[in-house]
GUBA-161263 format. One record per residue (C-alpha): residue in one letter; residue number from 0; x, y, z. Coordinates in pm, whole numbers, plus 50000, padded with zeros to 5 digits. Layout:
<sites>
[A,NUM,[X,Y,Z]],
...
</sites>
This chain:
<sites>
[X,0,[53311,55637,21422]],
[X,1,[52986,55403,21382]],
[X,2,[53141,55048,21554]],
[X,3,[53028,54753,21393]],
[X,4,[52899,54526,21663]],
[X,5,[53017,54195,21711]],
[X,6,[52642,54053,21725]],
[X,7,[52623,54082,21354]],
[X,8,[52893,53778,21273]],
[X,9,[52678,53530,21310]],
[X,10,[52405,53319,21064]],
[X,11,[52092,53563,21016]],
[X,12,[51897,53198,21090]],
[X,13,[52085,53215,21454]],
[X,14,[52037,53608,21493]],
[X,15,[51815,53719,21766]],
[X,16,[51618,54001,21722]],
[X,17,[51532,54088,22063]],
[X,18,[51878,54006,22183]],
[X,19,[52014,54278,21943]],
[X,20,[51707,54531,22048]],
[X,21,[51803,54513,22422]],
[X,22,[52175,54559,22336]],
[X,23,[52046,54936,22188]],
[X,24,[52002,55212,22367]],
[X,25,[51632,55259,22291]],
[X,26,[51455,55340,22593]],
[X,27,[51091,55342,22452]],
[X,28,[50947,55044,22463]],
[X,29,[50694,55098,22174]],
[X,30,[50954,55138,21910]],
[X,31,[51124,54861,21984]],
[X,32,[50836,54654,21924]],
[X,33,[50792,54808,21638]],
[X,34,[51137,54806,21486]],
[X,35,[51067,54410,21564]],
[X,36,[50761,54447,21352]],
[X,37,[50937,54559,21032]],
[X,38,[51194,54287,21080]],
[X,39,[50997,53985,21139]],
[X,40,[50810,54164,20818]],
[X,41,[51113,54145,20563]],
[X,42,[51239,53816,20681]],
[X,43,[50910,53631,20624]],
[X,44,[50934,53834,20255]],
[X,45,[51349,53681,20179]],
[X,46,[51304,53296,20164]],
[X,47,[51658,53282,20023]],
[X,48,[51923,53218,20317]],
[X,49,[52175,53391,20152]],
[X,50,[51924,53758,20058]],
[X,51,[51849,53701,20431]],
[X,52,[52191,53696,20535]],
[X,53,[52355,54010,20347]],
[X,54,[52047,54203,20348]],
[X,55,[51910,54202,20681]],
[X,56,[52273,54223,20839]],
[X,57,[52291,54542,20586]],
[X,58,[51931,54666,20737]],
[X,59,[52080,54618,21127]],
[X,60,[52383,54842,21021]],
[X,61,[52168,55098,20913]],
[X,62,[51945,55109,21159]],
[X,63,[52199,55144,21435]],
[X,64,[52344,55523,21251]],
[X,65,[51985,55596,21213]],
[X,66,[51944,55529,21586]],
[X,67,[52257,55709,21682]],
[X,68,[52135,56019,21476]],
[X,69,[51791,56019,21625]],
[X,70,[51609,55964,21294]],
[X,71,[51242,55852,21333]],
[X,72,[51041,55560,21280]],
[X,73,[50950,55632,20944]],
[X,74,[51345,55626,20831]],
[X,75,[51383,55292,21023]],
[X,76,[51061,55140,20839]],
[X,77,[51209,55340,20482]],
[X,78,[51592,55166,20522]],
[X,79,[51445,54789,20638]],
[X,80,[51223,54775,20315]],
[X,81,[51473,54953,20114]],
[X,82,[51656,54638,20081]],
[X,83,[51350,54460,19968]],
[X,84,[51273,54713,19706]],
[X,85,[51621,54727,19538]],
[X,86,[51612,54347,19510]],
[X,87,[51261,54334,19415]],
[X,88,[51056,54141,19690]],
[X,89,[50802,54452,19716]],
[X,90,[50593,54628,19471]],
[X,91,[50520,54993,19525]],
[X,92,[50115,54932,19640]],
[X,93,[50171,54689,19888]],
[X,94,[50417,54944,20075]],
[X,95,[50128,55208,20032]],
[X,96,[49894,54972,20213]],
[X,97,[50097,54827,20420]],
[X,98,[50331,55119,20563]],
[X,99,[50144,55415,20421]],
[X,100,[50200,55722,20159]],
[X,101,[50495,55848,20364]],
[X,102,[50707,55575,20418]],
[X,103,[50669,55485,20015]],
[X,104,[50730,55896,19951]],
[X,105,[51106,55897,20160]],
[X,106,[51162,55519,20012]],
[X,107,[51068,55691,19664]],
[X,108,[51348,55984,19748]],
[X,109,[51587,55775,19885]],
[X,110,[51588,55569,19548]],
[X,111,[51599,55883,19376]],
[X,112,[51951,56018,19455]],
[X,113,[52173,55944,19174]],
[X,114,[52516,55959,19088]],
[X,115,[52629,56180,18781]],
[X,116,[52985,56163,18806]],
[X,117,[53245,55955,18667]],
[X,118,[53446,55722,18849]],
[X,119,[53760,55714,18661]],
[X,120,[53746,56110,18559]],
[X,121,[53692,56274,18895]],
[X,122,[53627,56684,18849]],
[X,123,[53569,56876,19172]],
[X,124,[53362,57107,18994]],
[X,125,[53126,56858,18811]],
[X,126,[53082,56700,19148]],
[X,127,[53040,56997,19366]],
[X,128,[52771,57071,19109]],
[X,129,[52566,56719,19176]],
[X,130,[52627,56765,19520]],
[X,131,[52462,57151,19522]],
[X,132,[52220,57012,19289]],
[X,133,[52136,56686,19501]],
[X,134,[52079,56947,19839]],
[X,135,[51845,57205,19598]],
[X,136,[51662,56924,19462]],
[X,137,[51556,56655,19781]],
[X,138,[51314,56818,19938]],
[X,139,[51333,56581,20256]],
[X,140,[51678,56561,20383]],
[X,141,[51598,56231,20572]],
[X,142,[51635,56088,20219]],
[X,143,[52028,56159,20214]],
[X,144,[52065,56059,20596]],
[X,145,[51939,55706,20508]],
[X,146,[52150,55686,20177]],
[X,147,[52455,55805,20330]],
[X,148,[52415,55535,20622]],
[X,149,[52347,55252,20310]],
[X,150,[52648,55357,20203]],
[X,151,[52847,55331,20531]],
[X,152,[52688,54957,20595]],
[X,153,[52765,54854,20224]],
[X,154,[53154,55003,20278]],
[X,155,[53207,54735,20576]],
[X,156,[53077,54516,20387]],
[X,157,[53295,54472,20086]],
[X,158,[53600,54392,20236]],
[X,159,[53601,54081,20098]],
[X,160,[53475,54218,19747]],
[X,161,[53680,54181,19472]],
[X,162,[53898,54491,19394]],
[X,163,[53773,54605,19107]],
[X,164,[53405,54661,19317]],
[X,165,[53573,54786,19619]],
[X,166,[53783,55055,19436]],
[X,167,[53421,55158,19268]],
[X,168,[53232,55198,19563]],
[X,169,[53509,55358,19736]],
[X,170,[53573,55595,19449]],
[X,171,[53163,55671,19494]],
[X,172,[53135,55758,19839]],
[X,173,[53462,55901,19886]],
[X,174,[53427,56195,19670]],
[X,175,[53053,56192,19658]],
[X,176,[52872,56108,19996]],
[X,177,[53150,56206,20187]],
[X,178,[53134,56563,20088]],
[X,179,[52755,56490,20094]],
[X,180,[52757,56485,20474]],
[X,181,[52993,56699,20503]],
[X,182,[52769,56974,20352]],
[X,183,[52494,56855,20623]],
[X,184,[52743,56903,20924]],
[X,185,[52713,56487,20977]],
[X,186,[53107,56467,21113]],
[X,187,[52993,56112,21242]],
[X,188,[52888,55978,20889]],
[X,189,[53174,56221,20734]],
[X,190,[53495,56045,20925]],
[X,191,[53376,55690,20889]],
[X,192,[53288,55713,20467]],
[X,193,[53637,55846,20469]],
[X,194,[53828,55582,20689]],
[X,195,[53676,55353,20513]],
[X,196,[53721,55503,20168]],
[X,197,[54056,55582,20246]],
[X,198,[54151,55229,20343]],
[X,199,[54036,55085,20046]],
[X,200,[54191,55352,19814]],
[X,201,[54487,55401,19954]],
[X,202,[54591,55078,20102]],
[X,203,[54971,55114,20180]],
[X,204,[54928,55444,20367]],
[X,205,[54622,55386,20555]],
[X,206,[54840,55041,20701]],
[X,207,[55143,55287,20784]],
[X,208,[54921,55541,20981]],
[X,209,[54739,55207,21116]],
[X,210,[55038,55074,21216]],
[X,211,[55210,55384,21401]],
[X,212,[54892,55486,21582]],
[X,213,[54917,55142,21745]],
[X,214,[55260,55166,21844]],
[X,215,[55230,55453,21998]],
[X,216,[54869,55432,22173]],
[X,217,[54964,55336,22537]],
[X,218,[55255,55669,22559]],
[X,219,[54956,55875,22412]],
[X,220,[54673,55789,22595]],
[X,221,[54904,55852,22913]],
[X,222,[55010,56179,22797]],
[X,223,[54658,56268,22734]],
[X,224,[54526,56119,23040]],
[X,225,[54732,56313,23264]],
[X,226,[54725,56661,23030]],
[X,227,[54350,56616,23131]],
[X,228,[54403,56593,23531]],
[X,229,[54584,56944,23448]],
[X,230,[54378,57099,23245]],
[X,231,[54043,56997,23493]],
[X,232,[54225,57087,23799]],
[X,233,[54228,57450,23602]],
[X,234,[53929,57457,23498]],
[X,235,[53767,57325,23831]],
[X,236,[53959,57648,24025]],
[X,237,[53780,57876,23819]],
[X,238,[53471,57691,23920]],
[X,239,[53342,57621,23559]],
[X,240,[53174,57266,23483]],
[X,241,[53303,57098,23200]],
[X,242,[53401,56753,23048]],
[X,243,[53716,56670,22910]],
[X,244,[53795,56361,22709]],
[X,245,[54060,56275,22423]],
[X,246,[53982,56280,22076]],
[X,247,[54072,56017,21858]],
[X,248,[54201,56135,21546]],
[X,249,[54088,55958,21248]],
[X,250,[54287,55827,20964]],
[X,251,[54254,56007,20676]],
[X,252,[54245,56350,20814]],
[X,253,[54549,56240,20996]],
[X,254,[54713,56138,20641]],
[X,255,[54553,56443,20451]],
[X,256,[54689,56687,20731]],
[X,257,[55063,56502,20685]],
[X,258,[55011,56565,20282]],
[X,259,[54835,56953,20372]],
[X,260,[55172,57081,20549]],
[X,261,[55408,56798,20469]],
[X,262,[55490,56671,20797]],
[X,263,[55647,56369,20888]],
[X,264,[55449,56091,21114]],
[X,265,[55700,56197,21380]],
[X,266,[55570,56589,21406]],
[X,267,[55242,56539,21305]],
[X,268,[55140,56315,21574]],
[X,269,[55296,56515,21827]],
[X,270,[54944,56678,21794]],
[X,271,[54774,56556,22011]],
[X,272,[54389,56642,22021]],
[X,273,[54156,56695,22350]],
[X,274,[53822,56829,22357]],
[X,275,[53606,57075,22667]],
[X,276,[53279,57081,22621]],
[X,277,[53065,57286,22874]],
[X,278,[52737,57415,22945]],
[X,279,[52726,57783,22792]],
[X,280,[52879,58010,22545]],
[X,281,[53052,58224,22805]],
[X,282,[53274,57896,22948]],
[X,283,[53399,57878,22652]],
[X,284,[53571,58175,22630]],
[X,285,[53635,58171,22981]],
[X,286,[53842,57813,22939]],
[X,287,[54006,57955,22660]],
[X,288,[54143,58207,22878]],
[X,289,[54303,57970,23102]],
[X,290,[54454,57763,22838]],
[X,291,[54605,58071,22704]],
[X,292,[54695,58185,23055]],
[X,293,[54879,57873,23141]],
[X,294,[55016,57675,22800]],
[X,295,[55195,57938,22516]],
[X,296,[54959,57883,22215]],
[X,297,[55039,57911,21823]],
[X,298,[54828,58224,21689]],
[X,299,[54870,58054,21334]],
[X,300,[54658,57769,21466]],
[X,301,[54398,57931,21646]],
[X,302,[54081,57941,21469]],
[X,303,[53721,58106,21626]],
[X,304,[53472,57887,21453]],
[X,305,[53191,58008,21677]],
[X,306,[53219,58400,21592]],
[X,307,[53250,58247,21226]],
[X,308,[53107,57951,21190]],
[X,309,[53191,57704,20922]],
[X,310,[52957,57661,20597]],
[X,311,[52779,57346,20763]],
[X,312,[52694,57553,21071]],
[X,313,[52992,57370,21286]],
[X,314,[53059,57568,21592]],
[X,315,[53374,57533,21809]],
[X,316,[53742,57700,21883]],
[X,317,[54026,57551,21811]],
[X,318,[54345,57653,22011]],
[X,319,[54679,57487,21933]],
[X,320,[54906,57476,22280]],
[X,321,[55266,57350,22395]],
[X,322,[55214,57088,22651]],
[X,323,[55443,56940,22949]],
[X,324,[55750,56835,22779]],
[X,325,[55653,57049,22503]],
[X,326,[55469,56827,22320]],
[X,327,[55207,56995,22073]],
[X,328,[54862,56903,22154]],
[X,329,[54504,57039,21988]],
[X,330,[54224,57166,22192]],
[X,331,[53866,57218,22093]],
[X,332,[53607,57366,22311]],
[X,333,[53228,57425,22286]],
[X,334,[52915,57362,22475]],
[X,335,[52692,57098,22477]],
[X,336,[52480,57234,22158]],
[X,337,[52768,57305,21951]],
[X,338,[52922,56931,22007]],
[X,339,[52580,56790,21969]],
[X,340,[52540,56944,21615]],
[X,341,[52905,56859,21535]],
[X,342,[52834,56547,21528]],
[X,343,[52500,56471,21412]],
[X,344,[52504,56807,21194]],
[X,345,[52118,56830,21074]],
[X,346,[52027,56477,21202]],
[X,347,[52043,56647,21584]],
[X,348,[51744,56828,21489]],
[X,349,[51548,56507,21486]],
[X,350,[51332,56405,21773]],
[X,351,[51124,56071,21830]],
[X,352,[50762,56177,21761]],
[X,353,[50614,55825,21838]],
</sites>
């Protein structure tokens, strides 16, 4: 997930810009002056302390997805005066003068994506049909990127909200945006608008899973730690280059995979999940091999998504093995590409043109 960063509880009056630019991982020197620019820009336009304080803190969250998903300037410049535009504070010449046609022509998109479903009468159909529709109709998928990160900022946000508002904007994203990125490949935006979601929608369970993943992090982490030595000290004998890292499993897939094949919490999370990524297409199949050769897999659970890849272009395989003490763990592998577009799905296809 996107981590909210600790430098954003503070008064927007006390917030340091260029503190919070040198604690990115921006290494061009131009942008950050001009992502500086744009900020000094919309806080000399919000003379009210409290529009300074919930929208520029809103304009920092989005920002840092953008970042992660190597969007370009002209998304950074679109989601800073996006906030100014919703609430007013900029008419539609002065960003044409000011930032030029194509900042005001994504803003202009951006603004454009609307909602056509009901809240309280949810049809997967009628939805899937907005969401098809949305994709045929924005011509500059940027648009979507920025609205979906709006969304994620605004989520984290209304925790404090009262419930009515949160259950709304849950209800929104959940079966809206979510899906939304999903259909883009996004798996970064995807997990996080459905933790969040999730949490607010379903309180109790989200708690529960909350609550048990904690309990039992320090005996998984160990098992997965030293699972890893094994598996590396495998791989590394075959002299194939590859990194190997647990993967945290997130919340509501965790819950939706308990409801998919009703398992208990005790048998689900016996799963445990590592990933191997590596440099080419033939180490993958060549370190699928040696997990086959040396941990008894479940055919059921074995799934090729890179002869077959998914709908959203998501390449990997997933291989489903019995561990030391037979414990059930999951195992993805894919090269550097494949995990690359995994997670940033169409974003990754971005590059800084400054």
């Amino acid at each position: 997930m996107v981590a909210i960063r600790n430098i954003h509880f503070t008064l927007i009056d006390n917030f340091s810009i260029e503190n919070w630019i040198d604690s990115l991982v921006v290494d061009k020197p131009q942008l950050k002056k001009k992502i500086i620019s744009i900020w000094r820009y919309c806080y000399d336009k919000l003379s009210d302390q409290k529009l300074r304080y919930i929208l520029l803190l809103r304009s920092i969250e989005i920002i840092e997805i953008l970042l992660i998903l190597n969007m370009d300037f002209v998304s950074f410049q679109t989601a800073m005066l996006l906030q100014l535009v919703v609430v007013k504070k900029i008419e539609k010449q002065e960003i044409i003068d000011i930032f030029g046609i194509s900042v005001y022509n994504l803003m202009k998109c951006v603004l454009d994506i609307n909602i056509f479903y009901q809240v309280n009468l949810i049809n997967y159909n009628k939805i899937n049909f907005e969401i098809n529709k949305t994709l045929s109709i924005v011509k500059d998928t940027r648009c979507i990127i920025i609205k979906l990160a709006e969304r994620i900022a605004c989520l984290r946000e209304i925790k404090y909200a009262i419930e009515s508002k949160k259950i709304s904007i849950a209800k929104e994203c959940f079966y809206f945006y979510a899906p939304l990125a999903n259909r883009l490949g996004i798996e970064q935006l995807k997990w996080e608008l459905e933790d969040l979601c999730f949490c607010y929608l379903y309180k109790k369970e989200y708690r529960k899973i909350s609550k048990f993943i904690n309990e039992r992090r320090i005996d998984r982490e160990k098992y997965i730690s030293d699972f890893i030595v094994i598996v590396n000290n495998y791989i590394t004998e075959r002299h194939i280059k590859a990194e190997i890292y647990g993967r945290p499993k997130h919340i509501y897939s965790i819950w939706r995979k308990m409801q998919k094949k009703s398992l208990s919490f005790n048998k689900l999370f016996d799963l445990l999940a590592i990933r191997i990524i590596v440099n080419c297409l033939r180490d993958c199949y060549l370190v699928l091999d040696i997990i086959h050769s040396h941990f008894y897999h479940i055919y059921e659970q074995f799934d090729d998504y890179i002869l077959t890849p998914k709908s959203n272009g998501y390449q990997s395989i997933h291989t489903v093995v019995f561990g030391p003490k037979d414990r059930i763990l999951e195992i993805q592998i894919r090269t550097k590409k494949m995990h690359k577009n995994a997670k940033l799905g169409i974003a990754a296809h971005w590059k800084y043109k400054e």
